[in-house]
ZALUMGU-296546 format. One record per residue: residue number from 1; residue in one letter; x, y, z of N, C-alpha, C in turn. Coordinates in pm, whole numbers, padded with zeros to 5 digits. Example, Ala and Ser with C-alpha at 12.3 -4.5 7.8 and 13.67 -1.06 7.14 Angstrom:
<dovo 1; padren a; npx 01319; npy -00569; npz 00780; capx 01230; capy -00450; capz 00780; cpx 01320; cpy -00330; cpz 00780> .
<dovo 2; padren s; npx 01285; npy -00225; npz 00708; capx 01367; capy -00106; capz 00714; cpx 01290; cpy 00003; cpz 00787> .
//
This chain:
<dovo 1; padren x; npx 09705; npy -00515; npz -13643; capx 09607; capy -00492; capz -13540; cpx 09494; cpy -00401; cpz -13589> .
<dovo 2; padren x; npx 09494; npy -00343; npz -13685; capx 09414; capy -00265; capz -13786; cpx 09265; cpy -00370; cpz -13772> .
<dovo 3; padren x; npx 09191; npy -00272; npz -13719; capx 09038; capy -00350; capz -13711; cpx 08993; cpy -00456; cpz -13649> .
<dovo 4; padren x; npx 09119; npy -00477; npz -13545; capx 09107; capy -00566; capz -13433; cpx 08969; cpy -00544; cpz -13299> .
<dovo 5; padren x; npx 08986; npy -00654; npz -13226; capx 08854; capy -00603; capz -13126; cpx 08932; cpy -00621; cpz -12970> .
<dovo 6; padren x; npx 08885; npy -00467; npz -12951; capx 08944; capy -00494; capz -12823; cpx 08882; cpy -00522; cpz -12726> .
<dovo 7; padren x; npx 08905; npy -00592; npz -12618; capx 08892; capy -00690; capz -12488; cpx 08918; cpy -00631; cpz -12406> .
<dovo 8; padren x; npx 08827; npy -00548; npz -12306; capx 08893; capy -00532; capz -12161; cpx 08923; cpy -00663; cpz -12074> .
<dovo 9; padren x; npx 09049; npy -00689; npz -11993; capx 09059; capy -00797; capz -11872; cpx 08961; cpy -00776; cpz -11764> .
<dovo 10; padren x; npx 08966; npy -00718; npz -11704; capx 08887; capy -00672; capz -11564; cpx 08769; cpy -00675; cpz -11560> .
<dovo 11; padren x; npx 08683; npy -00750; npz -11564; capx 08492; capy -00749; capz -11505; cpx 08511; cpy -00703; cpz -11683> .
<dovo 12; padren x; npx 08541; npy -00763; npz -11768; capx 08499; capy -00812; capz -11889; cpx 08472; cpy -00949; cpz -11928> .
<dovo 13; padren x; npx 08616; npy -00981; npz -11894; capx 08708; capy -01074; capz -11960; cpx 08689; cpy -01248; cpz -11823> .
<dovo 14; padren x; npx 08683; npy -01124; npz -11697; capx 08732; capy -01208; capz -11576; cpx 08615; cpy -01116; cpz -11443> .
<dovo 15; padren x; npx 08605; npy -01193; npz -11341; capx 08482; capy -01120; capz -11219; cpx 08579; cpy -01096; cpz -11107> .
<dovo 16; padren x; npx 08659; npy -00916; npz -11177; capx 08740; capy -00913; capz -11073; cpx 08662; cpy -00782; cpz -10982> .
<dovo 17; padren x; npx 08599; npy -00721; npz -10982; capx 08520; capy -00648; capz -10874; cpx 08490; cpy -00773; cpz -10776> .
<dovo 18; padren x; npx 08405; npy -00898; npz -10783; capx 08372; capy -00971; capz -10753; cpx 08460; cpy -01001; cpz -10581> .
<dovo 19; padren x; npx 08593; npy -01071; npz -10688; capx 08710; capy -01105; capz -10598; cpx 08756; cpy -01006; cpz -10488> .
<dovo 20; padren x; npx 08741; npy -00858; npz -10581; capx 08786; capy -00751; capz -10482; cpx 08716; cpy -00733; cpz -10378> .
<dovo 21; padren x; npx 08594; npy -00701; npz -10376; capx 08494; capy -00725; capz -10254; cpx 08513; cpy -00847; cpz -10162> .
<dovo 22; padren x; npx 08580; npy -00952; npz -10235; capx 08545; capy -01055; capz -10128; cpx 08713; cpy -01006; cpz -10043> .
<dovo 23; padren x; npx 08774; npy -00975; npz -10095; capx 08923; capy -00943; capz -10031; cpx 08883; cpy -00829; cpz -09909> .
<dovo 24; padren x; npx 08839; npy -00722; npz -10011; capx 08799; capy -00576; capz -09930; cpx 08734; cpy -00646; cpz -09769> .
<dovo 25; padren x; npx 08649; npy -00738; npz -09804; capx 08571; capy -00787; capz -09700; cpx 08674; cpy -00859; cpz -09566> .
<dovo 26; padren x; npx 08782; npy -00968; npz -09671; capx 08879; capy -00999; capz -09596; cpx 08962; cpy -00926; cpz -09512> .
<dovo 27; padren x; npx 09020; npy -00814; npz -09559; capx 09132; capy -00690; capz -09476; cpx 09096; cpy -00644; cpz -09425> .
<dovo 28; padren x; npx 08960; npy -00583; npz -09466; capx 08911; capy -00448; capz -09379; cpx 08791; cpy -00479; cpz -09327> .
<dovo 29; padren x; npx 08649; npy -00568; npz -09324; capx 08555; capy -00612; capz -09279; cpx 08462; cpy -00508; cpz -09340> .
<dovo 30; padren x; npx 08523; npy -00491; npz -09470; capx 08443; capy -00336; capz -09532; cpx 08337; cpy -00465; cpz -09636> .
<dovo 31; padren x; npx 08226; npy -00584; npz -09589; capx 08128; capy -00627; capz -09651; cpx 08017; cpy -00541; cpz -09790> .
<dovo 32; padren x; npx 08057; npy -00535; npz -09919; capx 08017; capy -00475; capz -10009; cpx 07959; cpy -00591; cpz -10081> .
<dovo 33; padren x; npx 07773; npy -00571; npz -10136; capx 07754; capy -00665; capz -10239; cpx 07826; cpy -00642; cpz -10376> .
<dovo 34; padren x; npx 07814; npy -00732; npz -10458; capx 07829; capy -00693; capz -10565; cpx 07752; cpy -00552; cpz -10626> .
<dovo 35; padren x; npx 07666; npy -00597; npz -10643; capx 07556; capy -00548; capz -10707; cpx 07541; cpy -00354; cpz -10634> .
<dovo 36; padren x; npx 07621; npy -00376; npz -10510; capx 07620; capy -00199; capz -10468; cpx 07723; cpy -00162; cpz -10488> .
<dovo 37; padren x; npx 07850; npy -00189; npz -10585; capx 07965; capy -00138; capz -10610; cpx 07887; cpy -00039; cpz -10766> .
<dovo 38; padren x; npx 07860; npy 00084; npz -10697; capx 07796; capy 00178; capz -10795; cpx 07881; cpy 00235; cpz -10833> .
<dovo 39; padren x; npx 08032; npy 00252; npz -10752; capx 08121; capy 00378; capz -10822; cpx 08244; cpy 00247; cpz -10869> .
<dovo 40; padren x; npx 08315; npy 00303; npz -11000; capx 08406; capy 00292; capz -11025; cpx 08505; cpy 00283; cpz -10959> .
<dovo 41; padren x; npx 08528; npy 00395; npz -10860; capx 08625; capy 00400; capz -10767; cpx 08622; cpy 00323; cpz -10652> .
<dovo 42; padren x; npx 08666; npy 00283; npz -10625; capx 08700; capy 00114; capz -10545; cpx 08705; cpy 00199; cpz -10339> .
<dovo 43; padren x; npx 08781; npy 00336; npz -10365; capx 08804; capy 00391; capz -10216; cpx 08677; cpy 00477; cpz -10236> .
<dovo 44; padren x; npx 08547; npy 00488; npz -10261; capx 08422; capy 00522; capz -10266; cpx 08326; cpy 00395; cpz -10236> .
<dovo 45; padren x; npx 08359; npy 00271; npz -10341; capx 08242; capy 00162; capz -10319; cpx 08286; cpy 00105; cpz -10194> .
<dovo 46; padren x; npx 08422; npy 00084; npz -10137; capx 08453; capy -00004; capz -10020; cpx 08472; cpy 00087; cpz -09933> .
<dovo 47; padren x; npx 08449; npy 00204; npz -09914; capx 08443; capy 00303; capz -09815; cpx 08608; cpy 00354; cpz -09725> .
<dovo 48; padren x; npx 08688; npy 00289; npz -09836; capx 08837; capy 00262; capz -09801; cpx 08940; cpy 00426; cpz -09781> .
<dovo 49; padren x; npx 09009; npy 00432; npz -09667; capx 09106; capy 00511; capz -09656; cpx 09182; cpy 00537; cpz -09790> .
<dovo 50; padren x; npx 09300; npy 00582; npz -09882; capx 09396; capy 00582; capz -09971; cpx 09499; cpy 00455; cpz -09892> .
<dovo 51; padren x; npx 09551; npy 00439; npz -09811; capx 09642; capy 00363; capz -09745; cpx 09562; cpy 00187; cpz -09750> .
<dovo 52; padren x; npx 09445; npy 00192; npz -09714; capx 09344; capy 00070; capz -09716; cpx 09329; cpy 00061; cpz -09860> .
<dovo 53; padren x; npx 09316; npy 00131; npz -09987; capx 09300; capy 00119; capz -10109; cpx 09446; cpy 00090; cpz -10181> .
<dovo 54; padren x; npx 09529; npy 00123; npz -10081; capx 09691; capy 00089; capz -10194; cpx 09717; cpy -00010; cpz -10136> .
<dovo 55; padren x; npx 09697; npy -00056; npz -10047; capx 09730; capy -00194; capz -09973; cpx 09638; cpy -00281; cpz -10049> .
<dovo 56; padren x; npx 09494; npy -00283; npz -10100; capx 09414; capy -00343; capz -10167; cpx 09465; cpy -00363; cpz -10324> .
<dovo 57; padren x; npx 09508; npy -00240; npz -10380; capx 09534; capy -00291; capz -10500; cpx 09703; cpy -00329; cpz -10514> .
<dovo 58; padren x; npx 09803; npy -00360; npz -10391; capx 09920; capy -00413; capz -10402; cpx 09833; cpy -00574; cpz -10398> .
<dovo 59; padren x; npx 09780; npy -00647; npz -10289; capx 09754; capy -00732; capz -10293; cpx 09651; cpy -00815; cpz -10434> .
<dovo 60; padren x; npx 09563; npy -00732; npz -10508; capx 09519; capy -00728; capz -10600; cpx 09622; cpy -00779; cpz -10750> .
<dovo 61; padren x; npx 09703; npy -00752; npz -10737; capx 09770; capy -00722; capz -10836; cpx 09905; cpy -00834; cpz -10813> .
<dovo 62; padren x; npx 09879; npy -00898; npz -10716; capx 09980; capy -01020; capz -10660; cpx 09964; cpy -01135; cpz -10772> .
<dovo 63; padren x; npx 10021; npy -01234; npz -10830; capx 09968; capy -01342; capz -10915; cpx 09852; cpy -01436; cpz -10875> .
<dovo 64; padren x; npx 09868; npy -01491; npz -10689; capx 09780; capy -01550; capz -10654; cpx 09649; cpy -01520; cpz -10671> .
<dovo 65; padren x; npx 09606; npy -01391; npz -10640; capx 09487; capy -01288; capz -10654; cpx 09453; cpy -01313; cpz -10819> .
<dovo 66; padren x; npx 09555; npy -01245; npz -10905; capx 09474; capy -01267; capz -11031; cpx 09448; cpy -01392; cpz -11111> .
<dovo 67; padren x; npx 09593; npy -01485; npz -11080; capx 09509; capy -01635; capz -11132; cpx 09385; cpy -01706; cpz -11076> .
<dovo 68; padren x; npx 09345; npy -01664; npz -10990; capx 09218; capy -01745; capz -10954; cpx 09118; cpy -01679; cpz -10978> .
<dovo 69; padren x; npx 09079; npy -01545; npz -11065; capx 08985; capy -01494; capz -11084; cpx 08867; cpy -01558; cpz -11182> .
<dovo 70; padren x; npx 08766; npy -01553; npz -11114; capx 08667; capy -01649; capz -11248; cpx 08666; cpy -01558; cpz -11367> .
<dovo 71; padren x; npx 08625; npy -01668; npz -11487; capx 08574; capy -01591; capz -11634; cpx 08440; cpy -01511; cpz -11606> .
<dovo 72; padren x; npx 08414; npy -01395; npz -11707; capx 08280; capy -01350; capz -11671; cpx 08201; cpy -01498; cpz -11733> .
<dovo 73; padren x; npx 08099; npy -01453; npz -11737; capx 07973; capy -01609; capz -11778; cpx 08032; cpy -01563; cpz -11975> .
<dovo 74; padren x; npx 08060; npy -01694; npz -11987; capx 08075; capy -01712; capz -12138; cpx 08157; cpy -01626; cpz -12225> .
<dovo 75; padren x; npx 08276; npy -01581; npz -12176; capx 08364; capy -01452; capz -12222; cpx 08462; cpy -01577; cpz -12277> .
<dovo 76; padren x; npx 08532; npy -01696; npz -12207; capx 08595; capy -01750; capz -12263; cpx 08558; cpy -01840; cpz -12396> .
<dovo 77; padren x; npx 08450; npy -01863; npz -12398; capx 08385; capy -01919; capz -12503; cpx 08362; cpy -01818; cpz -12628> .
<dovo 78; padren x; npx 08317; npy -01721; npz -12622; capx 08325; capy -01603; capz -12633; cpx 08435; cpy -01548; cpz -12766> .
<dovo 79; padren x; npx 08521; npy -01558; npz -12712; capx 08699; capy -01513; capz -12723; cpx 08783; cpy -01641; cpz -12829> .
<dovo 80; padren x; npx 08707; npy -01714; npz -12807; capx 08744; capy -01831; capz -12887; cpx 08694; cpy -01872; cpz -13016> .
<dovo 81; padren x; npx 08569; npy -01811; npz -12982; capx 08511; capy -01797; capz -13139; cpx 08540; cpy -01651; cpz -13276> .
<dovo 82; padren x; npx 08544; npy -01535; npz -13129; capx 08601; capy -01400; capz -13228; cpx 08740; cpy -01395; cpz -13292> .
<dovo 83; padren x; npx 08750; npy -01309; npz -13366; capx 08866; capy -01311; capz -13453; cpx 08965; cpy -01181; cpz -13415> .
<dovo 84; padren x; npx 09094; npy -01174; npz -13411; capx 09165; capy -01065; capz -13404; cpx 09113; cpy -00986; cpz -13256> .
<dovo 85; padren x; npx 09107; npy -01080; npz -13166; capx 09097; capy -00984; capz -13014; cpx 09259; cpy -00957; cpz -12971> .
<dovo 86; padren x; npx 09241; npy -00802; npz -12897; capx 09340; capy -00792; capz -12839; cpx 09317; cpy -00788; cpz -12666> .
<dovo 87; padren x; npx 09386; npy -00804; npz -12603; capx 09315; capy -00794; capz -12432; cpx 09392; cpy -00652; cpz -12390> .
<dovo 88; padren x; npx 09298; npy -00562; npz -12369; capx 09365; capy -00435; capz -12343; cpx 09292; cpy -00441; cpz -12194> .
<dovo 89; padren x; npx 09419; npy -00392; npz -12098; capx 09453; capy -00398; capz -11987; cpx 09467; cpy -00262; cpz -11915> .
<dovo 90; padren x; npx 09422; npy -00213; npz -11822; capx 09440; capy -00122; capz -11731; cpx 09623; cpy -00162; cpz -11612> .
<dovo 91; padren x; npx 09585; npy -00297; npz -11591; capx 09651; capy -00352; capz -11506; cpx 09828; cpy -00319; cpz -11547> .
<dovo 92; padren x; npx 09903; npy -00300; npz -11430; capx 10019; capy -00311; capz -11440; cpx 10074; cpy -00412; cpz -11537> .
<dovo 93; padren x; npx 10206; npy -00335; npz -11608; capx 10238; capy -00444; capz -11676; cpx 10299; cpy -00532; cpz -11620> .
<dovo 94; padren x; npx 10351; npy -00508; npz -11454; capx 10454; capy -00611; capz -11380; cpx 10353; cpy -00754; cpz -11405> .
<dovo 95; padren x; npx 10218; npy -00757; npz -11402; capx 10103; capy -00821; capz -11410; cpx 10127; cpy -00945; cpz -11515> .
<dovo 96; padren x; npx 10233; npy -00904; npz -11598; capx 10200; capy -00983; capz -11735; cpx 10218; cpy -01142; cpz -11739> .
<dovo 97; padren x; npx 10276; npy -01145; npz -11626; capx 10312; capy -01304; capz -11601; cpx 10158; cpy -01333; cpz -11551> .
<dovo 98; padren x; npx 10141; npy -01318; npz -11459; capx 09978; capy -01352; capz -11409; cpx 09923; cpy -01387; cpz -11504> .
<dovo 99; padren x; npx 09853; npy -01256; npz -11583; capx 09779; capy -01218; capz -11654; cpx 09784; cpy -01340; cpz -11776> .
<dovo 100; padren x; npx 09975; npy -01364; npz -11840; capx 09971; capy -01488; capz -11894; cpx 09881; cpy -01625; cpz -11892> .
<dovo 101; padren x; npx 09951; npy -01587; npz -11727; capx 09886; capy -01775; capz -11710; cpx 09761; cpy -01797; cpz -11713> .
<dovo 102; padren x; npx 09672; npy -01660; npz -11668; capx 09520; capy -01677; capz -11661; cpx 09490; cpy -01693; cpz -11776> .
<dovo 103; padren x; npx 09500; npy -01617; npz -11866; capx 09463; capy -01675; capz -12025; cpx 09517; cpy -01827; cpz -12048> .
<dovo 104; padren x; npx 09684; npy -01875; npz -12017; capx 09687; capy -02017; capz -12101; cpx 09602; cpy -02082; cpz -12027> .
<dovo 105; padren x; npx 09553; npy -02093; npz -11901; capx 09481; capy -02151; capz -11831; cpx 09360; cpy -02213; cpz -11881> .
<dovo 106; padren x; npx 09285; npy -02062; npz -11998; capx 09149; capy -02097; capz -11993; cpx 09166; cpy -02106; cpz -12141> .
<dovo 107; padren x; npx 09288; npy -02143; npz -12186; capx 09243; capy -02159; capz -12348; cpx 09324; cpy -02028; cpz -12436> .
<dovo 108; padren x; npx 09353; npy -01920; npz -12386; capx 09325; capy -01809; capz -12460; cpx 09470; cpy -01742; cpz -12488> .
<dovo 109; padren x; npx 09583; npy -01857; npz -12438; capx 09715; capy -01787; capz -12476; cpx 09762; cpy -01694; cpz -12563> .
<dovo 110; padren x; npx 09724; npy -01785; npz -12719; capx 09759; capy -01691; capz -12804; cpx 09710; cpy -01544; cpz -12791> .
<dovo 111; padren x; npx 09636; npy -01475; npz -12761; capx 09598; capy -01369; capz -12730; cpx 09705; cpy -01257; cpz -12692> .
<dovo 112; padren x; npx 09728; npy -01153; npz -12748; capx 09799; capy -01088; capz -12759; cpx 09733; cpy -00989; cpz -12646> .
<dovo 113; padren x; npx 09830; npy -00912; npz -12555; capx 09770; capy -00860; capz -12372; cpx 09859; cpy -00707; cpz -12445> .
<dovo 114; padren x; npx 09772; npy -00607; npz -12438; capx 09845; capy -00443; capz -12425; cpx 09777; cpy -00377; cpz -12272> .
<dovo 115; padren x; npx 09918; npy -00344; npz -12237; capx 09892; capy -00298; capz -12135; cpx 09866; cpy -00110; cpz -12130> .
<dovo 116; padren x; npx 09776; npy -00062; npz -12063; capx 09736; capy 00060; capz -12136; cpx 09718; cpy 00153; cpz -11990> .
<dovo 117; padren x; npx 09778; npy 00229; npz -11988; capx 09778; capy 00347; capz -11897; cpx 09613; cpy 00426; cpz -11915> .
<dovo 118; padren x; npx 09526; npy 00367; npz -11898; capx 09354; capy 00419; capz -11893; cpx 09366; cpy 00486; cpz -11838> .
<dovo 119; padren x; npx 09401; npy 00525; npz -11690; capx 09406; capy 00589; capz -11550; cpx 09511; cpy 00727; cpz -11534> .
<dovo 120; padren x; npx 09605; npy 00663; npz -11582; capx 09658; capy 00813; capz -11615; cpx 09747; cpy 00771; cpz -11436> .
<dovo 121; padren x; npx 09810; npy 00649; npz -11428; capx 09866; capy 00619; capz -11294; cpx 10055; cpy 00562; cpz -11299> .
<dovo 122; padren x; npx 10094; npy 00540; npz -11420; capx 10201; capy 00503; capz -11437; cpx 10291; cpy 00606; cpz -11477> .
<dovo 123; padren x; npx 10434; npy 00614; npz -11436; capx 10547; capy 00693; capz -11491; cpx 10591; cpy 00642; cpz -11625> .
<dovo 124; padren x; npx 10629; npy 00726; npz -11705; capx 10709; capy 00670; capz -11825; cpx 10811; cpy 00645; cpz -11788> .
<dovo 125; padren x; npx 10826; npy 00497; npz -11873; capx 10905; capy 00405; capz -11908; cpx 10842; cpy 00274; cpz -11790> .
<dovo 126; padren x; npx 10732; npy 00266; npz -11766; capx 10677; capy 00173; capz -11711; cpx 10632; cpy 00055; cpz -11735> .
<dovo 127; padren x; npx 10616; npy 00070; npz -11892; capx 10601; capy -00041; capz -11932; cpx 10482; cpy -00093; cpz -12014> .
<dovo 128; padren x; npx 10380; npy 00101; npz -11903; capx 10261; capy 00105; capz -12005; cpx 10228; cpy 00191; cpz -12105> .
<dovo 129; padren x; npx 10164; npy 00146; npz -12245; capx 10145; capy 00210; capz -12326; cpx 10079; cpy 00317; cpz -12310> .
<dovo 130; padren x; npx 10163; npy 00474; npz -12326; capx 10042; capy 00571; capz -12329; cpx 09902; cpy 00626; cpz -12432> .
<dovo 131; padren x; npx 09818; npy 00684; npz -12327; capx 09670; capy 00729; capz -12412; cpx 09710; cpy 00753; cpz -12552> .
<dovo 132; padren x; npx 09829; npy 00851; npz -12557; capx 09887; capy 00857; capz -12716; cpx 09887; cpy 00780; cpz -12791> .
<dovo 133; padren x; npx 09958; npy 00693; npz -12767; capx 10056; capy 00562; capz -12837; cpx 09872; cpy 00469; cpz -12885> .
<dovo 134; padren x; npx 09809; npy 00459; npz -12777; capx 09721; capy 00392; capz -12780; cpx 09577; cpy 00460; cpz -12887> .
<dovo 135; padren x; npx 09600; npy 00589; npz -12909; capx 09503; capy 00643; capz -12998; cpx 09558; cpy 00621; cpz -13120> .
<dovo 136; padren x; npx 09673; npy 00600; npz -13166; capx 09719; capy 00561; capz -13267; cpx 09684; cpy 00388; cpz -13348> .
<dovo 137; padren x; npx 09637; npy 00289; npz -13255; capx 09584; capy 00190; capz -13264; cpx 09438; cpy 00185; cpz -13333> .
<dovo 138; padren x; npx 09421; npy 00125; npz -13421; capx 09300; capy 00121; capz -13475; cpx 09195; cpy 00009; cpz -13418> .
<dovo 139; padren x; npx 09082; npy 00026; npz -13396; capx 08991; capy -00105; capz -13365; cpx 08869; cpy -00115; cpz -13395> .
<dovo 140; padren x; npx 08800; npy -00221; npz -13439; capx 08656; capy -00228; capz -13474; cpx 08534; cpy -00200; cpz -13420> .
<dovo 141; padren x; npx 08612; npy -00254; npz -13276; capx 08483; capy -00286; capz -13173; cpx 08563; cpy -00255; cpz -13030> .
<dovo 142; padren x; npx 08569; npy -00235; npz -12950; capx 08612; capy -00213; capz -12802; cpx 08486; cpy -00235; cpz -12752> .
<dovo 143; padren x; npx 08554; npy -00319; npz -12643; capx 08460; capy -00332; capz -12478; cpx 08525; cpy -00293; cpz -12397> .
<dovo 144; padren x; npx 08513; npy -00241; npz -12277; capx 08533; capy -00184; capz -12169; cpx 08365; cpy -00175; cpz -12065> .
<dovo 145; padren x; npx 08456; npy -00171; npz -11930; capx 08346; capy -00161; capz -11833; cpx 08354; cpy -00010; cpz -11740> .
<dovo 146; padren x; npx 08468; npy 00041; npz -11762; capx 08554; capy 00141; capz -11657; cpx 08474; cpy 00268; cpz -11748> .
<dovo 147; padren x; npx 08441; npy 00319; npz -11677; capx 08365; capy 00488; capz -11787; cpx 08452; cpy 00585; cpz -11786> .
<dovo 148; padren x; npx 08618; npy 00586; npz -11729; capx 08716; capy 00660; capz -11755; cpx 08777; cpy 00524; cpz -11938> .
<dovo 149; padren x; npx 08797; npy 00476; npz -11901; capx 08813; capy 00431; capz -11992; cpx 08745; cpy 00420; cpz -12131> .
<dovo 150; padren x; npx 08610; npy 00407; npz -12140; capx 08531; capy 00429; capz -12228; cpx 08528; cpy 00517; cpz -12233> .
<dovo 151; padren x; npx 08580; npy 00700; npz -12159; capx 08571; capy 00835; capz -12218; cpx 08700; cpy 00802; cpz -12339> .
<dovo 152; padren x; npx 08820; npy 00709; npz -12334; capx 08899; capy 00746; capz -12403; cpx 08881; cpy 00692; cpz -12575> .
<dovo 153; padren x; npx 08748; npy 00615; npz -12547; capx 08727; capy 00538; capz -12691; cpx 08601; cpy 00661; cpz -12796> .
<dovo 154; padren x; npx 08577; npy 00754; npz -12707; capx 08464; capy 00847; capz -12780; cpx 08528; cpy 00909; cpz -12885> .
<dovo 155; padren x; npx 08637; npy 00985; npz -12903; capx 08696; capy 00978; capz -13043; cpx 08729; cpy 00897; cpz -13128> .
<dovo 156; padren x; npx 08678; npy 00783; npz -13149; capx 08752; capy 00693; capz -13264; cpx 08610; cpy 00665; cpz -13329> .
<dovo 157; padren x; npx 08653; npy 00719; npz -13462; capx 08583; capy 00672; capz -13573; cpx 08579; cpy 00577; cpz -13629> .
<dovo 158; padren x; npx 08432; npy 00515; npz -13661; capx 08467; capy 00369; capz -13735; cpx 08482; cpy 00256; cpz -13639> .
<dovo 159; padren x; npx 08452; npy 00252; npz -13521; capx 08508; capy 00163; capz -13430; cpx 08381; cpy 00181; cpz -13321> .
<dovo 160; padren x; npx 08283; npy 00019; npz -13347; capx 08164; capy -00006; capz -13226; cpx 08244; cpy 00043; cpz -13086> .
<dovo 161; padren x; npx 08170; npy 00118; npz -13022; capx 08167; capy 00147; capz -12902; cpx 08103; cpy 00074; cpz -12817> .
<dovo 162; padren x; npx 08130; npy -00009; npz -12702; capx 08063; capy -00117; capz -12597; cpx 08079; cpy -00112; cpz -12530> .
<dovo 163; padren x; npx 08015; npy -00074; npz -12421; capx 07984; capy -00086; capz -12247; cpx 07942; cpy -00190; cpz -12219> .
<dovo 164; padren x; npx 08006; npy -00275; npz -12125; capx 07987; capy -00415; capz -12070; cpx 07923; cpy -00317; cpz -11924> .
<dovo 165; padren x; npx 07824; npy -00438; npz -11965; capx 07713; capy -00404; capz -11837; cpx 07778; cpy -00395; cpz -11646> .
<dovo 166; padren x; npx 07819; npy -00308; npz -11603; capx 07819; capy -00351; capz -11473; cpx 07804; cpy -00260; cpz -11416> .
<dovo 167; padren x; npx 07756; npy -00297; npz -11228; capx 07679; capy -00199; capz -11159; cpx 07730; cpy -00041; cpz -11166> .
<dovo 168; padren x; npx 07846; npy -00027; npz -11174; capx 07926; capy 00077; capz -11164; cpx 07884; cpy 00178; cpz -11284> .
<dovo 169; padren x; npx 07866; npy 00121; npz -11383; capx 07878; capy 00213; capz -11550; cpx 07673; cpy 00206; cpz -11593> .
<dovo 170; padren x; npx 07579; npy 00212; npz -11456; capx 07455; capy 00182; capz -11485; cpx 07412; cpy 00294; cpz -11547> .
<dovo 171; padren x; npx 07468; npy 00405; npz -11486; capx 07441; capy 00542; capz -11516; cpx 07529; cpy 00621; cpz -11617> .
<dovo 172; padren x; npx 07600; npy 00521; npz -11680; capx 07699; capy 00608; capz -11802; cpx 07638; cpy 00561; cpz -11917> .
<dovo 173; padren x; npx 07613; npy 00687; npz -11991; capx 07538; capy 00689; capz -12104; cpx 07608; cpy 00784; cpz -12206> .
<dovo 174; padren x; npx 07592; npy 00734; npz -12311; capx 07671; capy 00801; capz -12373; cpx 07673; cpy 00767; cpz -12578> .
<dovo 175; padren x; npx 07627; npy 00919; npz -12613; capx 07573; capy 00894; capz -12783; cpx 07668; cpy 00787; cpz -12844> .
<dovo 176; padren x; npx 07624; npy 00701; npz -12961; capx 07704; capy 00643; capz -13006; cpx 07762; cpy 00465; cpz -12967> .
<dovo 177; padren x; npx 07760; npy 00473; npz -12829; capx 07776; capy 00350; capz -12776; cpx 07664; cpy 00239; cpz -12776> .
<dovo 178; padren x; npx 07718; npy 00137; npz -12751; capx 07600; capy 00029; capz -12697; cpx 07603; cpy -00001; cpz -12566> .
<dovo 179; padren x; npx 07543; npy -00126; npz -12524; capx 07609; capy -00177; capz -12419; cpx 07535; cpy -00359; cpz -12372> .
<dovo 180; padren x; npx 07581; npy -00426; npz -12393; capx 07568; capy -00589; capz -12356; cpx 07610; cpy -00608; cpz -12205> .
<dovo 181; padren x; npx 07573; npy -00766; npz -12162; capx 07538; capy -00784; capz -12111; cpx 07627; cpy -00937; cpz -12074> .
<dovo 182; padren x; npx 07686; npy -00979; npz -12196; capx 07785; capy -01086; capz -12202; cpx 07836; cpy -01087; cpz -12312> .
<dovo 183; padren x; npx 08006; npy -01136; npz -12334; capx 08059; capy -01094; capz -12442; cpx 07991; cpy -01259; cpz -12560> .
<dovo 184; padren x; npx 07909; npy -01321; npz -12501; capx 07844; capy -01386; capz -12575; cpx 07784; cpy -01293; cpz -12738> .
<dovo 185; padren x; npx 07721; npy -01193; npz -12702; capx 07658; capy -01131; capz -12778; cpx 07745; cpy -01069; cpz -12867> .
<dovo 186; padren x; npx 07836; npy -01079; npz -12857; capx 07939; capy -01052; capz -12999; cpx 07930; cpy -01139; cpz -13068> .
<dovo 187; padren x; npx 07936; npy -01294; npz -13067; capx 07946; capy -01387; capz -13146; cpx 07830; cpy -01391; cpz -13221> .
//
């Protein structure tokens, strides 16, 4: 995995803010555009209780919810042409079946899925790899969209830094990084 490129899933890989809003909209009548989900935090952009936000991301995190999530524009095409991607995941690892099928779905099985404690939300022995374990991983290039997550890639040397464009991360800036617009532009 030495000089591999890592892949965020979430509003990288796949338009899951997208889906979430349209859900948020479904449960709670909490109507959010895309385009005004400015915060990261999901019980800030959907104006959600903690109880309305854990009920959102149990249902989120259901298989139905994540297999039907669209590709971002040209990520699967994308992914097919790069070499040595890994799909590093925020998402539960209970997820991994989902998460499976959405990749064999669109082509992208072989793809090797690490599931990564970004958030700092899982107990050990959960299943997810910790920040530790995960600084020990070497990589060329990382994308990410989450700006907690991209704080954890600012120490690694030797390794492109990439912010995937979305409304949330408009205002995270940060020496060293880039930031695109579709994972087209890797190829």
């Amino acid at each position: 995995m030495n000089g591999g490129i890592y892949i965020d899933f979430d509003d990288v890989l796949c338009e899951t803010a997208r889906a979430l809003a349209a859900l948020a909209d479904e449960l709670f009548g909490r109507r959010v555009a895309y385009e005004e989900i400015e915060e990261f935090d999901l019980m800030q952009s959907f104006n959600l209780s903690r109880t309305e936000y854990d009920h959102l991301m149990e249902r989120a995190h259901e298989p139905e919810f994540l297999e039907k999530l669209q590709p971002a524009e040209g990520a699967v095409e994308a992914l097919l042409r790069l070499p040595h991607v890994t799909i590093v995941t925020g998402r539960p690892a209970e997820c991994d079946a989902a998460s499976r099928s959405w990749l064999k779905r669109h082509g992208l099985d072989a793809l090797p899925v690490m599931y990564l404690d970004k958030y700092g939300r899982y107990p050990t022995g959960s299943g997810m790899l910790t920040v530790e374990e995960f600084n020990r991983i070497e990589f060329s290039v990382a994308v990410d969209d989450a700006p907690v997550a991209l704080d954890l890639l600012s120490g690694r040397a030797n390794c492109r830094k990439i912010i995937y464009d979305r409304p949330w991360n408009r205002r995270y800036v940060r020496d060293g990084y880039e930031r695109i617009y579709t994972l087209k532009e890797l190829v």
